[in-house]
SERO-4910 file (N, C-alpha, C, O; in steps of 0.05 Angstrom, whole numbers):
BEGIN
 pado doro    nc1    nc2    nc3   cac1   cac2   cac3    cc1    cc2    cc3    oc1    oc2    oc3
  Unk    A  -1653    106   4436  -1679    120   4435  -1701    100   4439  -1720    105   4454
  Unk    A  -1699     76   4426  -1719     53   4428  -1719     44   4453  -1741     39   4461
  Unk    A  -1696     39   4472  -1688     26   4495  -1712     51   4517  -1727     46   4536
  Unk    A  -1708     71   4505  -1716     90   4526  -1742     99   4528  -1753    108   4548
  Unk    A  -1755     94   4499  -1789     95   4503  -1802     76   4515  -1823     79   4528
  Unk    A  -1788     50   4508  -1796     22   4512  -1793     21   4546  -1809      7   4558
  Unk    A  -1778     31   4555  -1773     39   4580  -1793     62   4603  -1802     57   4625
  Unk    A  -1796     89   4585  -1817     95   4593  -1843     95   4588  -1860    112   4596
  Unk    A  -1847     75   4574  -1883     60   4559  -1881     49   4593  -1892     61   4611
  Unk    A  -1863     22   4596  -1855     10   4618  -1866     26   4641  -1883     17   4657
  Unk    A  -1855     48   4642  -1860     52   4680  -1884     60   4679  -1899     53   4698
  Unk    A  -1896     79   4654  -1921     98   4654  -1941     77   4663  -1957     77   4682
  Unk    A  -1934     54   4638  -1955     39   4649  -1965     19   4679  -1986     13   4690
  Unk    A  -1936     15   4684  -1946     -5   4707  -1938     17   4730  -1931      4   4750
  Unk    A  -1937     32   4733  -1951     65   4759  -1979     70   4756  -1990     77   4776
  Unk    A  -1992     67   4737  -2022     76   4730  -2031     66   4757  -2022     47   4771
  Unk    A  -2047     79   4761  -2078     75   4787  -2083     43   4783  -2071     27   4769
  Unk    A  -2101     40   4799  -2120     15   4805  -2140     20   4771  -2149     41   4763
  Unk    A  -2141     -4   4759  -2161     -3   4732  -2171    -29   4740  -2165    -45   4758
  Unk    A  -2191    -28   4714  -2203    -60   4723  -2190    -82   4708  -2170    -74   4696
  Unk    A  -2195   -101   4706  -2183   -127   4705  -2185   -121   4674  -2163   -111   4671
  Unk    A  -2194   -121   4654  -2190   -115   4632  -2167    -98   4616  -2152   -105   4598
  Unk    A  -2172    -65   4633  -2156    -53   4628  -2126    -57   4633  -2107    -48   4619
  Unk    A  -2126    -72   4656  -2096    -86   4674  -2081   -109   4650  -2057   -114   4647
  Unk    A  -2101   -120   4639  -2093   -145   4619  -2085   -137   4602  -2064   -148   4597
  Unk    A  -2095   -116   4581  -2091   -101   4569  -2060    -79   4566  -2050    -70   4546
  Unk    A  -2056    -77   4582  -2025    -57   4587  -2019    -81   4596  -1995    -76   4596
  Unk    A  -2020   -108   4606  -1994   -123   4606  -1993   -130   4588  -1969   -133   4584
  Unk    A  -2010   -140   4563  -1999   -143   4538  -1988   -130   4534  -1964   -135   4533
  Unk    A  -1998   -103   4530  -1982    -81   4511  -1944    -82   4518  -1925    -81   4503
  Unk    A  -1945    -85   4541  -1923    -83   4551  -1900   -110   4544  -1875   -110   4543
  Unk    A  -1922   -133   4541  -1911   -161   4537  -1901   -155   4501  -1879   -161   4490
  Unk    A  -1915   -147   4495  -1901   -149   4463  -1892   -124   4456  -1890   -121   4432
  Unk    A  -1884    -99   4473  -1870    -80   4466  -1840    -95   4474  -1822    -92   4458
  Unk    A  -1838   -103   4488  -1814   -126   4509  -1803   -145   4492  -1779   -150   4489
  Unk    A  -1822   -156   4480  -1809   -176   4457  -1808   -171   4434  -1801   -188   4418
  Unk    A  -1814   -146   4425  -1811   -137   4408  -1784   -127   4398  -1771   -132   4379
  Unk    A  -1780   -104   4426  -1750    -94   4433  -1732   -115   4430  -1712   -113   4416
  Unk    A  -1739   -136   4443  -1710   -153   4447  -1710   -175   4434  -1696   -193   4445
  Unk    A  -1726   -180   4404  -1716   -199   4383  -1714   -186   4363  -1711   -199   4343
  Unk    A  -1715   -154   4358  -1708   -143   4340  -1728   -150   4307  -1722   -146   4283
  Unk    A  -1740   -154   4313  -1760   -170   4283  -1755   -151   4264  -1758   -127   4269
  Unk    A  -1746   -163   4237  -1749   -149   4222  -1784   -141   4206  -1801   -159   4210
  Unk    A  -1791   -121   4193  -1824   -116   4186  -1836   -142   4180  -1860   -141   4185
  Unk    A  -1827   -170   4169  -1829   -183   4145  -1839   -210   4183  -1860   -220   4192
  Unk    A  -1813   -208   4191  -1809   -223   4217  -1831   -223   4236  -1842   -243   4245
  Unk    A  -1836   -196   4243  -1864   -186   4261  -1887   -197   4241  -1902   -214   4250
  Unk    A  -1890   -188   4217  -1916   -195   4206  -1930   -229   4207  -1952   -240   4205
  Unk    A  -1908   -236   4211  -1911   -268   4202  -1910   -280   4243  -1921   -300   4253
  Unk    A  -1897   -263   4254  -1902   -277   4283  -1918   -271   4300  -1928   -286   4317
  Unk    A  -1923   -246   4298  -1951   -237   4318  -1976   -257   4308  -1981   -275   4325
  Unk    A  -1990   -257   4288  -2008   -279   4295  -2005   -299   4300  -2025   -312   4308
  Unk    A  -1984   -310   4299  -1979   -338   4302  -1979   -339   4340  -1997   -352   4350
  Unk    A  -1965   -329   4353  -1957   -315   4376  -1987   -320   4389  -1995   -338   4404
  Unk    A  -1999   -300   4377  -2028   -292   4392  -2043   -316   4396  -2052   -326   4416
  Unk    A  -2043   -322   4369  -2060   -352   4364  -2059   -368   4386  -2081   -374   4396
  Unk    A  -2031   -380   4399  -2017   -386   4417  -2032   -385   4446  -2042   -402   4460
  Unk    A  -2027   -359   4447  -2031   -345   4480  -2066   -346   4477  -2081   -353   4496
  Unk    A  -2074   -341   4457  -2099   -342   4467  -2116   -382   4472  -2134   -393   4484
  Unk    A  -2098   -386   4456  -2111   -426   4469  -2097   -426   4495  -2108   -438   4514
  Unk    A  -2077   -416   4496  -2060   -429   4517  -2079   -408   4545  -2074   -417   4568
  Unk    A  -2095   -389   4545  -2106   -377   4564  -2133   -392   4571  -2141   -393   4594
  Unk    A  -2146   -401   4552  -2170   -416   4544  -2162   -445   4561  -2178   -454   4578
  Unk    A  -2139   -458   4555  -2127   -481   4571  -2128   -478   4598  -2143   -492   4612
  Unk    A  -2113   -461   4606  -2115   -452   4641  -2140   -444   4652  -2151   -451   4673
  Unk    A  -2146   -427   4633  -2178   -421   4645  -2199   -456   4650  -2214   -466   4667
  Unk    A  -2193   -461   4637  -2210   -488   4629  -2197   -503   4659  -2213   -515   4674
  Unk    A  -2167   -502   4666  -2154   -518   4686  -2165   -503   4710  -2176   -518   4726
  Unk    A  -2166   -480   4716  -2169   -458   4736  -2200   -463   4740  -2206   -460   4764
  Unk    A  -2223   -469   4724  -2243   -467   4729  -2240   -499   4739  -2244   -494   4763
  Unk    A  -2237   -520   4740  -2235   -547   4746  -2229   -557   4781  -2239   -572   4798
  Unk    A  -2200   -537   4776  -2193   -531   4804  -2212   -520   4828  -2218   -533   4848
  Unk    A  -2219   -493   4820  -2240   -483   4832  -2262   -503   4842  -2271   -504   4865
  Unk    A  -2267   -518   4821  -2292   -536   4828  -2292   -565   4850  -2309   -581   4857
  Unk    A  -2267   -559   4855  -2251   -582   4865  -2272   -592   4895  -2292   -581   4886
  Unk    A  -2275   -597   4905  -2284   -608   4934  -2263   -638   4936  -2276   -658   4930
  Unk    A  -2242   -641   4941  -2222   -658   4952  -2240   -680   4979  -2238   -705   4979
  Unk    A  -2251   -667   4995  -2262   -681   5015  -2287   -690   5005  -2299   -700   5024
  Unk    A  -2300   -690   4986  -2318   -715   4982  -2319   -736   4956  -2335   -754   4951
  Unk    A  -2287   -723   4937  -2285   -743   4918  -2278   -777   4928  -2260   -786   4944
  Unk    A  -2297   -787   4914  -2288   -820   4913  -2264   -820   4898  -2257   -802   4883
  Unk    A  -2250   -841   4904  -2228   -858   4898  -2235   -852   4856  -2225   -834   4842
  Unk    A  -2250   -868   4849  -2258   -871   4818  -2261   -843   4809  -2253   -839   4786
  Unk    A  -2272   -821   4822  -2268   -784   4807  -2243   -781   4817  -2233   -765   4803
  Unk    A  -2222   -790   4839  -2193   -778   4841  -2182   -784   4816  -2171   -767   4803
  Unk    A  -2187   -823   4804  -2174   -832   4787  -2173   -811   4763  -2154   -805   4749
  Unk    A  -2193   -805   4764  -2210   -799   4735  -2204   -759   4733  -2205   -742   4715
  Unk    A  -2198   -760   4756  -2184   -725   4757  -2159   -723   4755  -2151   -700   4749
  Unk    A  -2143   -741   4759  -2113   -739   4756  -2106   -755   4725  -2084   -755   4715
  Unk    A  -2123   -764   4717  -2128   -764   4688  -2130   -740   4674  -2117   -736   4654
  Unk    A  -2149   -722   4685  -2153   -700   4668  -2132   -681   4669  -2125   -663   4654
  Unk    A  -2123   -690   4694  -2099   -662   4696  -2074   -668   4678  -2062   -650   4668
  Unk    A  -2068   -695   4676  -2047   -718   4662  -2054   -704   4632  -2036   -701   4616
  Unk    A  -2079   -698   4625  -2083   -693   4595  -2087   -664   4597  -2083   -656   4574
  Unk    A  -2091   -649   4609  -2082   -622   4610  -2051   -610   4607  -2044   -591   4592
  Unk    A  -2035   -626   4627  -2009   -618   4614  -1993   -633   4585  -1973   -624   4573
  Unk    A  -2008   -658   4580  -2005   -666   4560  -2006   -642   4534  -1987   -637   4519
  Unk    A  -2040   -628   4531  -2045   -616   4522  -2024   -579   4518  -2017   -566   4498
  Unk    A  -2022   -577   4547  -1996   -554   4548  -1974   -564   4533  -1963   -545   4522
  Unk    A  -1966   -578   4529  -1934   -583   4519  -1941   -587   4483  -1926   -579   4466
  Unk    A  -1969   -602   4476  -1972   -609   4453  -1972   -568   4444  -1959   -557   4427
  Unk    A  -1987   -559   4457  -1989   -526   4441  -1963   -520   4438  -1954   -516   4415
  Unk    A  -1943   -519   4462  -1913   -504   4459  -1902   -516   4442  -1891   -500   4428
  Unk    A  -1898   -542   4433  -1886   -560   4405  -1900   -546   4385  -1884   -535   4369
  Unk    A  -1920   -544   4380  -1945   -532   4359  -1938   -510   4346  -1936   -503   4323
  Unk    A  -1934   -499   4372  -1914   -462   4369  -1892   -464   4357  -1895   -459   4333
  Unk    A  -1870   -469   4364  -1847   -479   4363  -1848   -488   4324  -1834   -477   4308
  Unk    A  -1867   -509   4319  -1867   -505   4292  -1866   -493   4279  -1851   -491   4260
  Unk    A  -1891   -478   4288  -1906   -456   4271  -1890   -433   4271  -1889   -420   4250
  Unk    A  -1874   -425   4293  -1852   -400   4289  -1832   -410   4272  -1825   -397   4253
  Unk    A  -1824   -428   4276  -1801   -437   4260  -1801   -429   4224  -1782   -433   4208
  Unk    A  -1822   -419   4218  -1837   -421   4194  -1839   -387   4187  -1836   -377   4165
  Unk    A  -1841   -378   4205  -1835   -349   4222  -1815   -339   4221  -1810   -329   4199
  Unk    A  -1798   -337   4238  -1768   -328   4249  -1749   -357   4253  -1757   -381   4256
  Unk    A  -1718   -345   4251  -1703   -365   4257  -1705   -383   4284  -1715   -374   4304
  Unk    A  -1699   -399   4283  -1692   -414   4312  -1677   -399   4326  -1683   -404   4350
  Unk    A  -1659   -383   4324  -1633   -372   4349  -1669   -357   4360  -1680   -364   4381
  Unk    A  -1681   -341   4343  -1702   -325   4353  -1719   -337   4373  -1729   -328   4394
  Unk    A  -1721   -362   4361  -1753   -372   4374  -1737   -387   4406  -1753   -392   4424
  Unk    A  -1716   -391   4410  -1700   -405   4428  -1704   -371   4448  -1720   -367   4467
  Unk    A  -1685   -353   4437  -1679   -323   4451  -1711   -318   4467  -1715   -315   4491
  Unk    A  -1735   -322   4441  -1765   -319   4455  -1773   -330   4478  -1794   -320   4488
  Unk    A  -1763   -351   4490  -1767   -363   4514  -1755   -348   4537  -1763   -340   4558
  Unk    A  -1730   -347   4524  -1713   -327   4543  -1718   -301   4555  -1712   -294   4578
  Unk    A  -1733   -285   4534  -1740   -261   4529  -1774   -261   4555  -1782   -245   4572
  Unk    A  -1783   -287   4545  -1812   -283   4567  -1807   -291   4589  -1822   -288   4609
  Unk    A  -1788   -301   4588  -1788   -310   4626  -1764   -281   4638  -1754   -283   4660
  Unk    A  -1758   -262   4626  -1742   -234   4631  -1762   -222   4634  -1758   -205   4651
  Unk    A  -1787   -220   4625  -1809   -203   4622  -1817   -210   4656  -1816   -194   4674
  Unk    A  -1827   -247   4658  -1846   -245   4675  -1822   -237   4697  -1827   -218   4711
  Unk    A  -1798   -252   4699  -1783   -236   4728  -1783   -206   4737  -1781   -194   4758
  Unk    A  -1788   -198   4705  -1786   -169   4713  -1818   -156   4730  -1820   -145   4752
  Unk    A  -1843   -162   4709  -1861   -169   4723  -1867   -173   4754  -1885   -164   4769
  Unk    A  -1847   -189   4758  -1851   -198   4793  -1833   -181   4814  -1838   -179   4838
  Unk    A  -1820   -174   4805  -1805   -159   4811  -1816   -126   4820  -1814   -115   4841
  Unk    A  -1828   -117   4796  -1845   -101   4804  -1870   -106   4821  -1878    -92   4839
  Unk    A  -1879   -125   4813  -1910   -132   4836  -1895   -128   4863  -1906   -113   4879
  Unk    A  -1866   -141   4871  -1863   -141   4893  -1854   -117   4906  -1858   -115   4930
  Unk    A  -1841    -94   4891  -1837    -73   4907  -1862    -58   4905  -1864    -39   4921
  Unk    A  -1886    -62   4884  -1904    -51   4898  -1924    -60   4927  -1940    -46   4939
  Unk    A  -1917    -88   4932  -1934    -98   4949  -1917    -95   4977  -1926    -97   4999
  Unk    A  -1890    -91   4971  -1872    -92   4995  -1885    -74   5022  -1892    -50   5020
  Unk    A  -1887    -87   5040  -1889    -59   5068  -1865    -59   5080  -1850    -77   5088
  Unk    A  -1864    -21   5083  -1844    -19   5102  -1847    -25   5122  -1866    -27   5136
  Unk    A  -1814    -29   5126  -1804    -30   5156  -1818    -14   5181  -1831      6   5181
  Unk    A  -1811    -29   5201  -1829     -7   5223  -1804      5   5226  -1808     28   5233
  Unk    A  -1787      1   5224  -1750     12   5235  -1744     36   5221  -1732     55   5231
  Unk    A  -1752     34   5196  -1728     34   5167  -1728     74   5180  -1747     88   5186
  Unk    A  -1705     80   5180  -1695    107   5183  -1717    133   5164  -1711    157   5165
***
């Protein structure tokens, strides 16, 4: 019964119309932690103690990229000197520094949370999400065949 709501939360939501970028972020959460929800089984005690921790998480780690994504953007490659390349591949050197210090961070802090088999399965579990994710983006972006019968 769980497999099957969680399933059609799933399609309702990612069939919906064109929304705006808010609303779009919004149902992929919903969808991201109905997903991991389903498939680590948390007990009440388990969920209470990992969703904030979780959130806490995703929301630096969005703040991080954004911070990387806005840098990028800003990029002009063809008129940095030699001393801003140095000094940019520095920053990027402490940006992923910074990524790995949060996922260790996490990794603690769940541990404190849920078991390890859990927090190990949780990696597993989000990269099932995003394939699935892509998977869908792509048969919605697919064009047919000029052939196809």
């Amino acid at each position: 019964m769980k497999k099957t709501f969680i399933t059609l939360l799933f399609l309702a939501l990612t069939f919906c119309g064109f929304a705006q970028d808010k609303q779009r972020q919004e149902r992929f959460k919903a969808l991201k932690v109905a997903f991991i929800t389903e498939k680590l089984e948390f007990t009440e005690t388990e969920a209470q103690k990992f969703w904030p921790i979780y959130n806490a998480f995703e929301k630096e780690r969005d703040m991080l990229r954004n911070n990387s994504r806005e840098m990028r953007r800003n990029l002009k490659i063809e008129s940095l000197s030699e001393t801003d390349a140095k000094k940019l591949l520095k920053d990027f050197l402490a940006f992923e520094e910074e990524q790995q210090k949060l996922k260790s961070d996490l990794v603690e802090s769940l541990l404190t949370a849920i078991p390890a088999k859990k927090v190990i399965l949780l990696k597993l579990v989000e990269e099932q999400f995003k394939k699935q994710m892509m998977e869908e983006w792509k048969k919605r972006h697919e064009k047919p065949e000029k052939n196809a019968p």
